[in-house]
C-alpha positions as a printed NumPy array, in Angstrom:
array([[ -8.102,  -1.816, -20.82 ],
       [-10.145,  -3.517, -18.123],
       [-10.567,  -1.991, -14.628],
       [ -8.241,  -4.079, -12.7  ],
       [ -5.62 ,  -3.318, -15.359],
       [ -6.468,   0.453, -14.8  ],
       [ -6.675,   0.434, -11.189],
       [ -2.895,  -0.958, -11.165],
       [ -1.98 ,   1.714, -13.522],
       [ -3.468,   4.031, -11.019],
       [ -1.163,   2.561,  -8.259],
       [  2.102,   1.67 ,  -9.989],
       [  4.234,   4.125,  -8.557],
       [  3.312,   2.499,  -4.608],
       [  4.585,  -0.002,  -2.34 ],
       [  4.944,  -3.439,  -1.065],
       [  6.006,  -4.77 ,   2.143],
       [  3.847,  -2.212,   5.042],
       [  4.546,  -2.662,   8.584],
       [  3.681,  -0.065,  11.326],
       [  6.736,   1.084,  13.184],
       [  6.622,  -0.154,  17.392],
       [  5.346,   2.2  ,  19.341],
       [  9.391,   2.675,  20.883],
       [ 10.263,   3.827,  17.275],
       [  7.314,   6.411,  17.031],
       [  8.273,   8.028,  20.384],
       [ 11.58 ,   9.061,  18.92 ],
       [  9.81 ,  10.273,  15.713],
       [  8.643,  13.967,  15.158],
       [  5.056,  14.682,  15.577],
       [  4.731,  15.687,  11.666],
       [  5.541,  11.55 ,  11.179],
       [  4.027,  10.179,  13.27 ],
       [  0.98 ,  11.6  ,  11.541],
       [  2.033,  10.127,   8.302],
       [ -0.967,   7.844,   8.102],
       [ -1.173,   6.277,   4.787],
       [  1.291,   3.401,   3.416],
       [  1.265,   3.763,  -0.092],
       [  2.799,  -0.105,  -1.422],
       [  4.   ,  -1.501,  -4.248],
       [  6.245,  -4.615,  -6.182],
       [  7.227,  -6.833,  -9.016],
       [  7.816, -10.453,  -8.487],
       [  9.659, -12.213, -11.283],
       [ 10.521, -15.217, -11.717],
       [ 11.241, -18.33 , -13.635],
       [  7.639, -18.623, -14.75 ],
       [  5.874, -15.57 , -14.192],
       [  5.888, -12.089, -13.863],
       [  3.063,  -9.992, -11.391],
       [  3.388,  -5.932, -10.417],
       [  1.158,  -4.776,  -7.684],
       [  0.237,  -1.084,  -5.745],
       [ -2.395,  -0.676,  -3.235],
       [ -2.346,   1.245,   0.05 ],
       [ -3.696,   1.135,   3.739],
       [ -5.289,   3.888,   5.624],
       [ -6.331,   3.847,   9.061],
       [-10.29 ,   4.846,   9.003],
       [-10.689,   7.136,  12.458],
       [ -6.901,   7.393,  14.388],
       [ -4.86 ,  11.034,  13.619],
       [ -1.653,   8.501,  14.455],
       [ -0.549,   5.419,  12.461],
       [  0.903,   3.967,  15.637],
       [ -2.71 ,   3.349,  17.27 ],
       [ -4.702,   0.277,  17.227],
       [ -8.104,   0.433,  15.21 ],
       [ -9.76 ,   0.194,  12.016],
       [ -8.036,   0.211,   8.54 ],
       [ -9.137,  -0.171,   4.663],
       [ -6.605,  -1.681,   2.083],
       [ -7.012,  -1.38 ,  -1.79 ],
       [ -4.589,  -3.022,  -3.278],
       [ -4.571,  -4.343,  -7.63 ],
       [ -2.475,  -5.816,  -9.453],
       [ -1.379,  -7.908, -12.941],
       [  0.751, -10.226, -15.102],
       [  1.56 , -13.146, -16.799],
       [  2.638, -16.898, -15.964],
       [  3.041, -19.648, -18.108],
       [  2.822, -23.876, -17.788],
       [  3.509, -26.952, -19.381],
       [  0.511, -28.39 , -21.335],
       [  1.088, -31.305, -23.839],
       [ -0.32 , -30.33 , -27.133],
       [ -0.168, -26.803, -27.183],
       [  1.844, -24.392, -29.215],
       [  5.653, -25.238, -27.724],
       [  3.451, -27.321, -25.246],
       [  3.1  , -23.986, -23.072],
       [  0.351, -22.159, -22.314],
       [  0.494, -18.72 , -21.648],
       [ -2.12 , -16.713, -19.039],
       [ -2.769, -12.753, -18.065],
       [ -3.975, -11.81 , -14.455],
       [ -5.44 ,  -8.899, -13.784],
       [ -6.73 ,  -8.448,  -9.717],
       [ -8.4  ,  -6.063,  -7.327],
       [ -9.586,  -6.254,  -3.483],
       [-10.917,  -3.789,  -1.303],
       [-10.661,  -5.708,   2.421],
       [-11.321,  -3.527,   5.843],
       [-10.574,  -4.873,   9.409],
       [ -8.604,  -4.212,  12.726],
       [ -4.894,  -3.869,  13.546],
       [ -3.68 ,  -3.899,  16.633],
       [  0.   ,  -2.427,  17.701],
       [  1.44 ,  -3.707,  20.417],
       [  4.999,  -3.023,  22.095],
       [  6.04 ,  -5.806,  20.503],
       [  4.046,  -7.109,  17.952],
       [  1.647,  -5.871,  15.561],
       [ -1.469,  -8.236,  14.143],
       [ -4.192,  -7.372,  11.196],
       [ -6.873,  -9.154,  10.675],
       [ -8.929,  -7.985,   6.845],
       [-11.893,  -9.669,   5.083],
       [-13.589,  -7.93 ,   2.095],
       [-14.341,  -8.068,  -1.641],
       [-11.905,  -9.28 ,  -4.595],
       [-12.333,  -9.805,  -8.494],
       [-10.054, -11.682, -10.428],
       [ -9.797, -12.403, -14.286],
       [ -7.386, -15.061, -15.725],
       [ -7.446, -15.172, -20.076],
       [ -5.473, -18.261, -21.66 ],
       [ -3.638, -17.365, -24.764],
       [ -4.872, -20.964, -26.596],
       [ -8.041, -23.274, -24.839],
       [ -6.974, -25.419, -22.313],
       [-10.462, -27.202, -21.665],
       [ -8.33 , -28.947, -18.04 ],
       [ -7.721, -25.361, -16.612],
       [-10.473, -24.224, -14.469],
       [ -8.858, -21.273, -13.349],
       [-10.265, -18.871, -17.02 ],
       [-12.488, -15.791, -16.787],
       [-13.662, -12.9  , -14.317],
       [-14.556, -14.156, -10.792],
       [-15.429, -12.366,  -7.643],
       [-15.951, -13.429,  -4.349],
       [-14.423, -13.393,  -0.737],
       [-11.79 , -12.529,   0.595],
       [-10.146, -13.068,   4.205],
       [ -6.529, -12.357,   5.486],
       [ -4.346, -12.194,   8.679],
       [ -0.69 , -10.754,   9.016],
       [  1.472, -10.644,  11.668],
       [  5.068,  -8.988,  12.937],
       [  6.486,  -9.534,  15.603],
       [  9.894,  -8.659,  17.305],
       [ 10.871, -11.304,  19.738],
       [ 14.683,  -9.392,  20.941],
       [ 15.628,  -5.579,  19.684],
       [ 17.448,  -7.271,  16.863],
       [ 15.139,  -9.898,  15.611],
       [ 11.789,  -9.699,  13.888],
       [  9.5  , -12.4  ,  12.495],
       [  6.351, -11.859,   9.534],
       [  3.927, -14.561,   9.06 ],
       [  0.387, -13.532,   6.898],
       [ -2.09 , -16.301,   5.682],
       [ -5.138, -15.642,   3.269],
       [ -8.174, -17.346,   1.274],
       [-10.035, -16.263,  -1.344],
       [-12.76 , -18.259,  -2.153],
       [-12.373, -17.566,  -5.878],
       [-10.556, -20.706,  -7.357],
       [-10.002, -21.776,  -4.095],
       [ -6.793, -19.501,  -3.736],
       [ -4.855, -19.379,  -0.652],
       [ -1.279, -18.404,   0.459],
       [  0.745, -18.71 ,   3.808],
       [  4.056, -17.388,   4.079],
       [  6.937, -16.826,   7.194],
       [  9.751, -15.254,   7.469],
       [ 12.385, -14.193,   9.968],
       [ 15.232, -12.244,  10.248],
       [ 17.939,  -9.993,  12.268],
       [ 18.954,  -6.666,  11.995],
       [ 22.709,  -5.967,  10.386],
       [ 23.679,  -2.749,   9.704],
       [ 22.138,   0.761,   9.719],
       [ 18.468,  -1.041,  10.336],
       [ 18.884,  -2.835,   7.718],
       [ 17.205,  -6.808,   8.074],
       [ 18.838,  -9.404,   6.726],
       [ 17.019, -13.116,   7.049],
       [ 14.755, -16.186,   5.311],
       [ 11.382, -16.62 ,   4.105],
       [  9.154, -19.52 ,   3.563],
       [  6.141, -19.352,   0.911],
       [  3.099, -21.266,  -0.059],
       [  0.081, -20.618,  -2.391],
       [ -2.181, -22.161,  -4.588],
       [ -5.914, -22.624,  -6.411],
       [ -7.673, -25.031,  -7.832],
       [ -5.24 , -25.55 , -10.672],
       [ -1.648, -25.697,  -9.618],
       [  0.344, -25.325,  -6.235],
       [  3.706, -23.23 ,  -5.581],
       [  6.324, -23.499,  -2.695],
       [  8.994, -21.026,  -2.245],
       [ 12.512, -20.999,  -0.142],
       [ 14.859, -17.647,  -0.462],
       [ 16.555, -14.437,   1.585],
       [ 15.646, -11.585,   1.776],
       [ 17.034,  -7.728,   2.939],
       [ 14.367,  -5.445,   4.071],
       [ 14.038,  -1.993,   5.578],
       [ 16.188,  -0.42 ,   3.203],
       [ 15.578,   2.828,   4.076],
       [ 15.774,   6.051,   1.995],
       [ 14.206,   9.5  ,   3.172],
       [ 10.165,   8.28 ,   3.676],
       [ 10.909,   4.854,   1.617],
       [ 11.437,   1.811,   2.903],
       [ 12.78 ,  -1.122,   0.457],
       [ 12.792,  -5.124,   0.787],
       [ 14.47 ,  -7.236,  -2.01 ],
       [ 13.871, -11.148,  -2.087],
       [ 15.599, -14.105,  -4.065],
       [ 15.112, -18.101,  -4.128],
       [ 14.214, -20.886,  -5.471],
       [ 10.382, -22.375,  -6.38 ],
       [  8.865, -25.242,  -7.108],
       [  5.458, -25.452,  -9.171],
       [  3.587, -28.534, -10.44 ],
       [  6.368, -30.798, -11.639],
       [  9.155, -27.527, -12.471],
       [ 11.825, -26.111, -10.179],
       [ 13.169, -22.384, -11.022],
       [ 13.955, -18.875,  -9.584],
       [ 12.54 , -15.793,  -8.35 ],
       [ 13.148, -12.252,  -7.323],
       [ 10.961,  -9.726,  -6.166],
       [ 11.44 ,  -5.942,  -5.162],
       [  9.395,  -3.744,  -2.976],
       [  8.802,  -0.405,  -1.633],
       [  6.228,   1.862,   0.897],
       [  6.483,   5.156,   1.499],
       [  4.113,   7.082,   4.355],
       [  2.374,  10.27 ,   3.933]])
């Protein structure tokens, strides 16, 4: 078992989508969580032509209060599998493992309204091929930098919108994505999300719906579903999240 592999392992249980509450939600909170300050995350994406779990978590470095602006460390891994069209292979698909890790510290700042992070640290990544595919480029352990910015913001009491955008300079990777919804029932947010994110190797877009905020004693749960588009193939995907504060 290799350490990124292990490190998941170590976070499987954790959660995916992490948002601070506004500062008008905390004051209606009790003290004892308010001082939940860690967001345990994790997820499973599936879809047409891969499959990736993930489980990190963020901690605030100095603040007794996860509603304050300041400092914060995420560690975050993850794995899976994917698989691509390659003339002249076994059933002219290749098959490929992923196995990640990142450690990334920065600043997030809570506002009334909106909430922005801004990380930039340290990631490995290791891709293995299941036959040789001299074209791919994207094979073996890499490390390198990392840099990403979130944002969520809600415009009206009802409405919220999420945009994040990183680069790793592994590969070349990058991803963008936005989304925004409304609220419907019992908190519950019901909306759309647009996705992006590539390497060196291949490109994917992604158009679905999602329900988020799902809330169950100190959980919080999103679900997502849509349609993708990678190199020259069209197909589904779901994924399913879940944080919980402590």
């Amino acid at each position: 078992m290799n350490w990124p592999t292990a490190f998941l392992s170590f976070c499987m249980a954790l959660t995916a989508f992490a948002v601070p509450a506004s500062a008008a939600d905390s004051e209606s909170e009790p003290e004892s969580e308010r001082q939940r300050r860690f967001v345990f995350f994790s997820g499973v994406d599936i879809s047409s032509i891969s499959v990736f779990s993930w489980g990190g978590v963020d901690a605030p470095l100095f603040s007794p209060n996860r509603d304050v602006s300041g400092a914060i460390v995420r560690v975050m891994g993850g794995a899976g599998y994917y698989d691509y069209e390659r003339i002249g292979a076994p059933d002219n698909r290749v098959m490929g493992t992923v196995s990640l890790g990142e450690v990334m510290a920065g600043w997030r700042h809570i506002g009334t309204a909106a909430c922005i992070t801004v990380l930039g640290g340290f990631a490995i990544e290791d891709h293995t091929l299941d036959v040789e595919d001299p074209t791919n480029p994207v094979q073996g352990t890499k490390s390198g930098a990392k840099v990403q910015a979130e944002l969520f913001w809600r415009p009206t009491e009802k409405t919220q919108v999420d945009a994040s955008v990183s680069y790793f300079t592994v590969h070349d990777s990058w991803r963008v994505r936005l989304a925004g919804g409304r609220t419907i029932w019992r908190g519950w947010v019901a909306g759309a999300e647009a996705e992006a994110f590539g390497n060196s190797e291949s490109d994917q877009g992604r158009l679905g719906l999602f329900v988020s905020d799902i809330g169950w004693k100190r959980w919080s749960f999103k679900a997502s579903a849509g349609v993708l588009h990678d190199r020259e193939e069209f197909g589904a995907y779901g994924r399913l999240g879940t944080d919980m504060r402590f």
